[in-house]
Every structure is written in structure tokens, then in C-alpha cells.
C-alpha positions as CSV (number, residue, x, y, z in Angstrom):
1,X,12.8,1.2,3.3
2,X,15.4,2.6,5.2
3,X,16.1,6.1,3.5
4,X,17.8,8.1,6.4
5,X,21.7,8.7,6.9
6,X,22.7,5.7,5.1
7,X,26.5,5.1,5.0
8,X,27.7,3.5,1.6
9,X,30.4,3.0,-0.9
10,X,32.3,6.6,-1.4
11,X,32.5,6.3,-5.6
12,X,36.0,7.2,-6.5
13,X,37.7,6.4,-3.1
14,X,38.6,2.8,-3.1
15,X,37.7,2.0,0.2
16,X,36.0,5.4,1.5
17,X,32.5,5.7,2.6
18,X,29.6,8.3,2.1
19,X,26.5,9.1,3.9
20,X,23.6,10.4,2.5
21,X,19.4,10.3,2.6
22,X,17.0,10.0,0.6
23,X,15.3,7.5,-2.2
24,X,18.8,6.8,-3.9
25,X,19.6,5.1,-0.6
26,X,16.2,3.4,0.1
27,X,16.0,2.0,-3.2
28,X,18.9,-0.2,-3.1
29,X,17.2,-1.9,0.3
30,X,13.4,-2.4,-1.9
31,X,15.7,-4.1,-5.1
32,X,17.8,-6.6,-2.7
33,X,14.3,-7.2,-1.0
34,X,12.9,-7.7,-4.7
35,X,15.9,-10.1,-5.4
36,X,15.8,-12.5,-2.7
37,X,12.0,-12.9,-3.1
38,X,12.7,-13.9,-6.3
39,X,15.1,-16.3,-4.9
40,X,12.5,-17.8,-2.7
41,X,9.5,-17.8,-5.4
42,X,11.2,-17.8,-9.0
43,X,8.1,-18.8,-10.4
44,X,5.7,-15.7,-9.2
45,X,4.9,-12.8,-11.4
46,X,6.5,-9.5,-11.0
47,X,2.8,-8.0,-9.6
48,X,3.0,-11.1,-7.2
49,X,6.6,-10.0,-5.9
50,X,5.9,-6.6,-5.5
51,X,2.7,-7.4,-3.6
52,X,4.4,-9.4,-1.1
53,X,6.6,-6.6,-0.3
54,X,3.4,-4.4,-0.2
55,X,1.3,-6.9,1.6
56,X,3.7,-7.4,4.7
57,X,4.5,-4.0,5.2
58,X,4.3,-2.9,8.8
59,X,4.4,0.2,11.1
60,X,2.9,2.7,9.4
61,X,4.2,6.5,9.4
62,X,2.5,8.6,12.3
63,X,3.2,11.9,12.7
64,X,5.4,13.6,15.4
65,X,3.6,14.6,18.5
66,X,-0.2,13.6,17.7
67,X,-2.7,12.5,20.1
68,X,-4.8,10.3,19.0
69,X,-2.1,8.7,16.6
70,X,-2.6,10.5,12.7
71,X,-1.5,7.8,10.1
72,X,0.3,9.0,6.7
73,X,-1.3,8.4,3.7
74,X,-0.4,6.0,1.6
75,X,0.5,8.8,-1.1
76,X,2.8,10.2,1.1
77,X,4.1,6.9,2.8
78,X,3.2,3.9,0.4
79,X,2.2,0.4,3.0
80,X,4.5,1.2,5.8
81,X,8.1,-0.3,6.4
82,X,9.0,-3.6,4.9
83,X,9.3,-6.5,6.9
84,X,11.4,-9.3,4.7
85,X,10.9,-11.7,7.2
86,X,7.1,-11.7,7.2
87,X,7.0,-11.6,3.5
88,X,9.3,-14.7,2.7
89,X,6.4,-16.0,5.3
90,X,3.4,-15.1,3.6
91,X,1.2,-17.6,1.4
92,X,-1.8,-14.9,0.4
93,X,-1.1,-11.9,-1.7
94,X,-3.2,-9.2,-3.2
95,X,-3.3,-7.0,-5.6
96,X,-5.0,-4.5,-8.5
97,X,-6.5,-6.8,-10.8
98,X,-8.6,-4.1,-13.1
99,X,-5.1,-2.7,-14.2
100,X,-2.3,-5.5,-15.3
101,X,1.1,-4.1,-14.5
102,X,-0.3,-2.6,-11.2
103,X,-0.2,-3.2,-7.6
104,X,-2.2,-0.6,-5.3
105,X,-5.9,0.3,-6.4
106,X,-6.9,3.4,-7.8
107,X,-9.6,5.3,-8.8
108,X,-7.7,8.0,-10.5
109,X,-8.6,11.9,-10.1
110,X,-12.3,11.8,-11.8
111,X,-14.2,14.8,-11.9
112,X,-17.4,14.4,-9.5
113,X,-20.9,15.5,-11.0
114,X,-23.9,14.7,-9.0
115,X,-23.1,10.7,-8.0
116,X,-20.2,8.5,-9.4
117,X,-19.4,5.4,-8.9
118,X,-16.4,3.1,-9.9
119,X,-15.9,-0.6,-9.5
120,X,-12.0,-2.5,-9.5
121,X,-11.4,-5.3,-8.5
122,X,-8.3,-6.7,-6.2
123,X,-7.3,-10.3,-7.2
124,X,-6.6,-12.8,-4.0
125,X,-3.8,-15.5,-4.4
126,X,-3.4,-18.5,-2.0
127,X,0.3,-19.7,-3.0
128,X,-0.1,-22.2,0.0
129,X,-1.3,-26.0,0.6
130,X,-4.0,-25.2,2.6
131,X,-7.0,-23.3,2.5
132,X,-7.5,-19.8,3.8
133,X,-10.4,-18.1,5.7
134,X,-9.4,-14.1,5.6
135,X,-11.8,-11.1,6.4
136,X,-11.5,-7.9,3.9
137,X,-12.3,-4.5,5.3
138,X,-11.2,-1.2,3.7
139,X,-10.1,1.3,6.5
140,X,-10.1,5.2,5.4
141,X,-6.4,7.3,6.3
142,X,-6.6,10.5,5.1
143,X,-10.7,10.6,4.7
144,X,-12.2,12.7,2.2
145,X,-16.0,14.0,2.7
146,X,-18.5,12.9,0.2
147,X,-16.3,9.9,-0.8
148,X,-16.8,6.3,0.1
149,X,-14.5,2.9,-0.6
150,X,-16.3,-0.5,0.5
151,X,-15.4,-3.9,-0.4
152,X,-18.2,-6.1,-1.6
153,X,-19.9,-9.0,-0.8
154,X,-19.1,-9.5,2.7
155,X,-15.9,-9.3,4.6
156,X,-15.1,-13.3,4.9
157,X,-13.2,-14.9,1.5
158,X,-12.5,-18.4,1.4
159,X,-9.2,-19.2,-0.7
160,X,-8.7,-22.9,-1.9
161,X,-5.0,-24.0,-2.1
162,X,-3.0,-22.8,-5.1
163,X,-6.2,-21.0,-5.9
164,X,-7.2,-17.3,-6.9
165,X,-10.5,-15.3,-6.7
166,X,-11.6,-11.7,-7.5
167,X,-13.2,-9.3,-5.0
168,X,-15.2,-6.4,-6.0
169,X,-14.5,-2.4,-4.5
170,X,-16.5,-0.4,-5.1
171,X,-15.5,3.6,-4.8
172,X,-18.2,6.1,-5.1
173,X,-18.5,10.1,-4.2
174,X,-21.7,12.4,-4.1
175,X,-20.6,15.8,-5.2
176,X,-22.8,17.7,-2.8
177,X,-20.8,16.6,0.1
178,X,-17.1,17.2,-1.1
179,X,-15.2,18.9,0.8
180,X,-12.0,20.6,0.0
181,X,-10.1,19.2,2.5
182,X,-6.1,18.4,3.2
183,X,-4.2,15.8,4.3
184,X,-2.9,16.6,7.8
185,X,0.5,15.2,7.9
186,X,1.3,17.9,4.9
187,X,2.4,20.9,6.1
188,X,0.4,24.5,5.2
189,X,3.8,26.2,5.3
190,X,7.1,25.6,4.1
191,X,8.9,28.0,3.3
192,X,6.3,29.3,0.9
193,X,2.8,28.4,1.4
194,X,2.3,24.5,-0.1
195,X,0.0,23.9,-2.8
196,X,-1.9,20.3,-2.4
197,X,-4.9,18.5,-3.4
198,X,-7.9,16.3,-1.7
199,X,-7.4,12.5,-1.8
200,X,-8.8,9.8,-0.4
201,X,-6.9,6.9,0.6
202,X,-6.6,3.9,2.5
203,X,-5.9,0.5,3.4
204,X,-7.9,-2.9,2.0
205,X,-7.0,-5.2,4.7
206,X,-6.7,-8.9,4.1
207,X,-6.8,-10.6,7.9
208,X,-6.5,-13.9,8.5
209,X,-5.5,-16.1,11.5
210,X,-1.7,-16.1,10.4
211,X,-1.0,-12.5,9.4
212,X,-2.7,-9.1,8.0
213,X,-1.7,-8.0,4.5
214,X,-2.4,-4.7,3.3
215,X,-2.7,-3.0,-0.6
């Protein structure tokens, strides 16, 4: 959301304004978003909502100045900009179905000895009258050695309408082959040196002939 030299109500003035930055201005722009989703689809779950905004995000963060284009994480910069328009569009919606309550999928920060493996699973939703043929591929941003996230049982789901299916992810790491590596969009320097950790992370794209959705 918008978060940048945002001009709003001035408390105390009567009429005045104030500018400011930050997420005290963004989030006002993600809870109207919220609302008239709800508006459009009173009967979806709050998960459902919030994947929608997820979902139809669009242009993703790149940072200043680099060739080829380097993509923010999504710990840094969530699913990209929302786009209201494509999400009051979109029928399909996915999201974290190993963890109620959540959206994104995650594996946590497990400690890696030898080889470990993880399965989660992302639940699909056709909210539409017809039926949907999407293809599912996980694509690695900030892309950490040893570490692997794959979606399984090939990349073409077919959704029935008004129907829902699971789809298995599999993350797994091989201890011999981390690397203690940083995210490039995170400065070394500020002005002290900046502590930060290795992640992986990622998109699981949901394409189909209509739109992409992202989690």
C-alpha cells in the first residue's frame, strides 16, 4: 500500500492537513481495501479476504539501480502493491492451509542437521461458475544454498466450480550445502553495521489463462 508522503486529516485542526510516511499511513489504504472486499464477498472467510489482497498483488519491489532487475523478498516487501481492481476480479484464491488463521506459507526458522524436510500444504478455492485449469510453480527471490521449495504433483490443477483442493509443498535443506548468505536488497551498513539472518523465500505462483495469483 501506498506508505510515502501521504497527506491526511491534521488531528486537532478542524480542517488542517498533515503529511507523513510510513505503516500508520499505508494501513488505512490495506483496511478500506479489506472493507470493500467484504462488501463484494460478505460471505468469504477472513483467510479468503486477505488472500485476495495477497493473490492480486502486482509490481514487485526492485531495487534502485540493478541490472538484471533484484526482486525484494517477500519478508521485506510482502506480495507487491495491491491492485483492488484485479482482486474484486478474481475467482481463485490461495492460501496456507497447514496453519488456520494464516495466509503466506512458512516453514519457520528450523535448525538444519544432515537432511530435513517439511511438507504444508496451500489450499486452492474456485469461487467461480466455471472450472479452472491453473499451473503452480514456486519461484525462489532471495535464494538460499542448500535449501529447496517445490510444489508437488505436477504444475497443472484442475478446480471444479465452487470447489476447493489441497496441494502439497514440500520444503527441504541439506545442511552441508548452507550457506550463510544475505539478502541483497538489505544494506551491510547503516549507520552501524546491520545485523541479519539467511532466509529463503519466494513466490508459489497460481497461473491461469485469466490472471496470476501469488502467496
Amino acid at each position: 500500500a501506498p506508505g510515502v508522503s501521504i497527506v491526511s486529516a491534521a488531528k486537532g485542526t478542524g480542517q488542517g492537513a498533515a503529511t507523513s510516511s510510513g505503516t500508520s499511513m499505508a494501513t488505512p489504504f490495506v483496511a478500506g481495501a479489506a472493507a470493500l472486499l467484504r462488501q463484494l464477498h460478505p460471505g468469504w472467510t477472513v483467510e479468503e479476504i486477505k488472500a485476495l489482497l495477497l493473490n492480486t498483488a502486482r509490481y514487485n519491489v526492485i531495487l534502485d539501480g540493478s541490472q538484471p532487475p533484484v526482486l525484494y523478498g517477500a519478508g521485506r516487501s510482502g506480495a507487491g502493491r495491491m491492485d483492488i481492481g484485479a482482486a474484486g476480479r478474481a475467482d481463485v484464491v490461495i492460501y496456507n492451509a497447514s496453519n488456520p488463521g494464516q495466509v503466506g506459507l512458512s516453514y519457520g526458522a528450523p535448525a538444519i542437521l544432515g537432511a530435513t524436510s517439511a511438507l504444508k500444504n496451500v489450499r486452492l478455492v474456485n469461487k467461480g461458475p466455471l472450472t479452472q485449469t491453473v499451473y503452480m510453480t514456486y519461484t525462489s527471490v532471495v535464494d538460499m544454498p542448500g535449501v529447496d521449495i517445490s510444489v508437488l504433483g505436477g504444475p497443472t490443477v484442475r478446480l471444479l466450480p465452487y470447489n476447493s483442493l489441497n496441494v502439497a509443498v514440500l520444503f527441504s535443506a541439506q545442511a552441508d550445502q548452507l550457506a550463510y548468505v544475505s539478502d541483497p536488497t538489505v544494506a551491510a551498513k547503516g549507520v552501524f553495521p546491520r545485523h541479519w539472518l539467511s532466509e529463503e523465500t519466494g513466490f508459489v505462483y497460481v497461473r491461469s489463462e485469466e490472471h496470476t495469483s501469488e502467496l
